[in-house]
C-alpha positions as CSV (number, residue, x, y, z in Angstrom):
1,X,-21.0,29.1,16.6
2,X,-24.4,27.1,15.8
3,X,-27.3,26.5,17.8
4,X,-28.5,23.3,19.5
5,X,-31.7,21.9,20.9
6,X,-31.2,19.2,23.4
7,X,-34.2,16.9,24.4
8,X,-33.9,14.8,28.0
9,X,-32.3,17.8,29.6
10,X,-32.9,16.7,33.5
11,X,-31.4,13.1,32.7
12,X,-27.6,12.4,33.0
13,X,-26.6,12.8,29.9
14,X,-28.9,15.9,28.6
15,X,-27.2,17.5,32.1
16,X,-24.3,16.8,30.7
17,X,-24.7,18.1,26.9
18,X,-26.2,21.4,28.3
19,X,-22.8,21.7,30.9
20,X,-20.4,20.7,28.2
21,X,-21.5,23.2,25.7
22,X,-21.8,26.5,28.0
23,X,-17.4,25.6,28.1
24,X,-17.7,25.4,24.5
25,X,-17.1,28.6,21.9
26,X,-18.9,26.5,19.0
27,X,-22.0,25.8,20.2
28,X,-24.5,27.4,22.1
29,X,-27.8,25.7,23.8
30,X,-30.8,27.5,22.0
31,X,-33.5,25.4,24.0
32,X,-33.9,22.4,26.0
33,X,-36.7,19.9,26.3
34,X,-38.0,17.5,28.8
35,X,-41.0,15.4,28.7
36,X,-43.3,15.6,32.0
37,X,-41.1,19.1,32.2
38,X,-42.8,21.4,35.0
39,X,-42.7,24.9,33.4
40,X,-41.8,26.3,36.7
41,X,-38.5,24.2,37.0
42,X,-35.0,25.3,37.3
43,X,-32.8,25.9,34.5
44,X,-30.0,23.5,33.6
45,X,-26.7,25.5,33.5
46,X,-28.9,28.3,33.1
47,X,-31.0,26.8,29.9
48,X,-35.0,26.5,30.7
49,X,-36.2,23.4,30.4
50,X,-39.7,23.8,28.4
51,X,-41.8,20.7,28.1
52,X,-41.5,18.5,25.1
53,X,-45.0,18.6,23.7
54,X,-43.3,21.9,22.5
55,X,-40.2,20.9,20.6
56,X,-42.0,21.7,17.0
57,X,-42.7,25.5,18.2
58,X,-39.1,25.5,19.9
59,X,-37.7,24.1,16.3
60,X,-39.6,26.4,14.5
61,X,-39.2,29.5,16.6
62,X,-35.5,28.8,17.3
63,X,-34.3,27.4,14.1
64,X,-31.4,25.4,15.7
65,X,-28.8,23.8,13.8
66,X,-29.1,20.3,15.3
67,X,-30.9,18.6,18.0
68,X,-28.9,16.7,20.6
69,X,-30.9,13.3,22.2
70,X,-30.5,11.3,24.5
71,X,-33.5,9.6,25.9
72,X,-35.1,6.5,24.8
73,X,-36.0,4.9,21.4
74,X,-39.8,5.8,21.0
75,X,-39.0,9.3,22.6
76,X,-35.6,9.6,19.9
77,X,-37.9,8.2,16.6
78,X,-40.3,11.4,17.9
79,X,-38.0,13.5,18.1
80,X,-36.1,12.9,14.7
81,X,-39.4,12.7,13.2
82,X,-40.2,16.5,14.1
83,X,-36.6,17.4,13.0
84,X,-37.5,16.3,9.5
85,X,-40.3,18.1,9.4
86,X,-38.5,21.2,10.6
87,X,-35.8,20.4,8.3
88,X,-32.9,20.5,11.9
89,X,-30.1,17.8,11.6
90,X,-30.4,15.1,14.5
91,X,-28.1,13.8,16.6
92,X,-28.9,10.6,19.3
93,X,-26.7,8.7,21.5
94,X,-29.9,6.9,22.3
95,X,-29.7,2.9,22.8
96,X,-31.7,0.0,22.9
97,X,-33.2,0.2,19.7
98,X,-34.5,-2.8,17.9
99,X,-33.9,-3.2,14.2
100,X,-37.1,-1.7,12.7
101,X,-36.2,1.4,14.9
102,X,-32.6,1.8,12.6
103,X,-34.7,1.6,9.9
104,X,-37.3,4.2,10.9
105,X,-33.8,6.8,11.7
106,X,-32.5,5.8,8.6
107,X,-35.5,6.4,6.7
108,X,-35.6,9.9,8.4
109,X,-32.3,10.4,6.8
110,X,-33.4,10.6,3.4
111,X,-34.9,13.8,4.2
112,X,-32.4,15.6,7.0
113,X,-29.0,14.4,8.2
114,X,-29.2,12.2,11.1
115,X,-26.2,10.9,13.1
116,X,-26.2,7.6,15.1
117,X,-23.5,6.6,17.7
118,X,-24.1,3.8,20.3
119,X,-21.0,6.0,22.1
120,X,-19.8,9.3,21.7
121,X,-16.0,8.4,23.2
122,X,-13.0,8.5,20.3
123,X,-11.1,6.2,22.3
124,X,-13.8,3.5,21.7
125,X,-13.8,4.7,18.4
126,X,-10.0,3.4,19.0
127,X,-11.0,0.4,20.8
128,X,-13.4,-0.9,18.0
129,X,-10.5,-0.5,15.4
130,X,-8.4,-2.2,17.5
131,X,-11.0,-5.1,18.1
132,X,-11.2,-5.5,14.2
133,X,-7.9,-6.4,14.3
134,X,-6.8,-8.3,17.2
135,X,-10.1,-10.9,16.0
136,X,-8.5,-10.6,12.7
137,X,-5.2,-12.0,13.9
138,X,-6.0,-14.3,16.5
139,X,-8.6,-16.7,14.8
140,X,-8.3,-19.3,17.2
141,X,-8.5,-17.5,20.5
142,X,-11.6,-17.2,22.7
143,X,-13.3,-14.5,23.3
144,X,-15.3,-12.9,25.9
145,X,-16.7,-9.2,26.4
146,X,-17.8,-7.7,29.7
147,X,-19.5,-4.5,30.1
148,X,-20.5,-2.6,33.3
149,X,-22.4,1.0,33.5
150,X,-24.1,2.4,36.1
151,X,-27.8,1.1,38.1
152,X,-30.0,2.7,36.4
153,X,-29.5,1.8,32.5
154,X,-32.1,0.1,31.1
155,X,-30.7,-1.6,28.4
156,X,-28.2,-4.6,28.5
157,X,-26.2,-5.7,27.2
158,X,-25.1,-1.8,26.1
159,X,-25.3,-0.2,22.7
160,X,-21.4,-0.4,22.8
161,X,-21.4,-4.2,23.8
162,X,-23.5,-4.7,20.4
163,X,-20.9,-3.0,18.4
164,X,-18.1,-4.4,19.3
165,X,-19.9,-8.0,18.9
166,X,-20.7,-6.3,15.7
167,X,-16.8,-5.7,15.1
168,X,-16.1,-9.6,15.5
169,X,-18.9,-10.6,13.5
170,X,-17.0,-9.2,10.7
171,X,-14.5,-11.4,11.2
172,X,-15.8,-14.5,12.4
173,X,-19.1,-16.2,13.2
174,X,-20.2,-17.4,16.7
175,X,-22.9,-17.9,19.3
176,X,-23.4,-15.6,21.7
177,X,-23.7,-16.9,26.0
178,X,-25.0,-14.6,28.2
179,X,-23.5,-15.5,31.4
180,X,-23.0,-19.3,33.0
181,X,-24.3,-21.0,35.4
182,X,-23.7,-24.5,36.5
183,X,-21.9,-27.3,33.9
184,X,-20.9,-25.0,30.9
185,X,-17.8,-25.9,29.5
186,X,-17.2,-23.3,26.7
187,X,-18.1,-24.6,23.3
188,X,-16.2,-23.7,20.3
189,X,-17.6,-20.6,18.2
190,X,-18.8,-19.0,21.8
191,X,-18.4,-15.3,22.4
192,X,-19.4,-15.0,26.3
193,X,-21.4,-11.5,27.2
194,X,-21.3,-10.6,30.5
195,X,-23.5,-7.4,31.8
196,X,-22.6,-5.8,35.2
197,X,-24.5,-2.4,36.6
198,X,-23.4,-1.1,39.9
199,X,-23.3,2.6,41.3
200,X,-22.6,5.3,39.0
201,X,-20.3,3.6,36.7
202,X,-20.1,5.7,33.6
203,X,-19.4,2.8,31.4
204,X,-16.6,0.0,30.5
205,X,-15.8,-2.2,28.4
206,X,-13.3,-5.2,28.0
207,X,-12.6,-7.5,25.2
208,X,-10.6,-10.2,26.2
209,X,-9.1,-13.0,24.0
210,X,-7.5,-15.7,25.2
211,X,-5.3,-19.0,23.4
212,X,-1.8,-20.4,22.7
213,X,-0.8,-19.4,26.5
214,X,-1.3,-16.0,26.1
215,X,-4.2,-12.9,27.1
216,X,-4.6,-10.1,25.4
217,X,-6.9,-7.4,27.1
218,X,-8.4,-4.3,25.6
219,X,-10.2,-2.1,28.0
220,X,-12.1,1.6,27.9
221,X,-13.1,3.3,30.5
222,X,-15.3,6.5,30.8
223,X,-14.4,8.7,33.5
224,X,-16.7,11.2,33.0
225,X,-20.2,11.6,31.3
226,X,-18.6,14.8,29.7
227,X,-16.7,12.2,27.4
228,X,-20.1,11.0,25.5
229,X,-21.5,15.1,25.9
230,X,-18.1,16.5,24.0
231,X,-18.4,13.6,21.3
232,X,-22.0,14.8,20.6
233,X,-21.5,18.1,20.3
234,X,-18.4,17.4,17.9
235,X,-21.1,15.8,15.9
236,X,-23.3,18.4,16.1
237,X,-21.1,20.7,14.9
238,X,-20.1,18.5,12.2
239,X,-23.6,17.5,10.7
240,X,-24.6,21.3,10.8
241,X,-24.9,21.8,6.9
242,X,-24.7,18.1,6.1
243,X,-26.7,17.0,2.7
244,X,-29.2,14.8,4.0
245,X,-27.9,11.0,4.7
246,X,-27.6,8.8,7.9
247,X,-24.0,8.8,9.5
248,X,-22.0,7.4,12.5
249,X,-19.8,8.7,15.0
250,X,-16.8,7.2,12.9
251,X,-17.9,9.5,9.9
252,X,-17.0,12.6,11.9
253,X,-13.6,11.2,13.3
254,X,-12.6,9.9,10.0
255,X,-13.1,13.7,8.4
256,X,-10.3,15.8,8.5
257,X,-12.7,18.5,6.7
């Protein structure tokens, strides 16, 4: 079994890595952070929640084998900062960061291993394979991605959207419309991005690609937050005793070790 920290643990989806692992034999929760944390909160799934002004104590005191984030880019570049000084493996499902921010985590993985995913789901570890090669054999067909998650996420479109445009963009080069709105007639080379948040979606995605009279669709669909929670803790458990180096979600599904 190894030891965790998880940071943002009264948001959705540091709720959710604290529940998932108390069902888990692999990992435990050693501590749990949140900033603006009121010391006299409750516990999540019976972990205290300490403020994070303390997460170098906790890492030092606790000695956990990873730290699981998800919060938000200058919180995550913190916390895998105080991870490398503690010399804890980090693990972030964080999004919306901007480039110099992948530099900064890669950076810290010269010195501790650090694992990025945009999405902790293996079936969109699926769907981005399968992306690859549907652009690969349809050249000519048009194609358009819509994504939809829930009211409150901040950035758009997702981290998810921007891989799998990432995905085509190793196999061909376009523009990328966000939305229409009045004349537009599609131009060649367009890829059309289209952001929807409503509810408490947990978060979809759809590729379509469209020519010579026919549709193909490719579709994921999270129906839990437990999904993205399982997929980090897999990590977790998988970067524990890592040499020091900056890996993906793909890394650990691709390792039969």
């Amino acid at each position: 079994m190894i030891a965790v920290g998880v940071t943002g643990a009264t948001g959705r989806m540091g709720q959710a890595v604290i529940e998932t692992a108390a069902d888990r034999e692999d990992v435990r929760v050693a501590f749990a952070v949140n900033r603006g944390a009121d010391p006299d909160a409750d516990a999540v799934a019976g972990v205290p929640v300490h403020p994070a002004s303390d997460l170098s104590s906790l890492l030092s005191d606790h000695e956990p084998d990873a730290l699981v984030d998800f919060t938000g880019p200058e919180s995550a570049l913190d916390y895998a900062s105080a991870c490398a000084d503690a010399d804890v493996a980090f693990v972030t499902g964080t999004t919306g960061f901007e480039n110099g921010d992948f530099s900064m985590l890669q950076e810290v993985g010269t010195s501790i291993p650090v694992l990025h995913a945009a999405n902790f789901a293996r079936g969109v570890q699926a769907l981005l394979r399968t992306v690859r090669e549907a652009v690969a054999t349809l050249p000519g067909y048009d194609v358009e991605l819509t994504e939809t998650h829930h009211n409150a996420k901040r950035d758009a479109p997702s981290g998810t959207a921007r891989t799998i445009l990432a995905e085509v963009a190793a196999q061909r080069e376009f523009a990328e419309v966000y939305g229409r709105e009045g004349v537009q007639p599609r131009e060649d080379g367009e890829v059309g991005v289209h952001v929807r948040r409503a509810g408490d979606v947990r978060g979809e995605h759809e590729v379509m690609l469209a020519g010579n009279d026919e549709v193909v669709t490719l579709t994921h669909r999270a129906e839990s937050r437990g999904v993205f929670a399982a997929g980090a803790l897999d990590s977790a458990v998988w970067l524990a005793g890592r040499e020091a180096g900056y890996y993906s979600f793909g890394d650990v599904i691709g390792d039969s070790s």
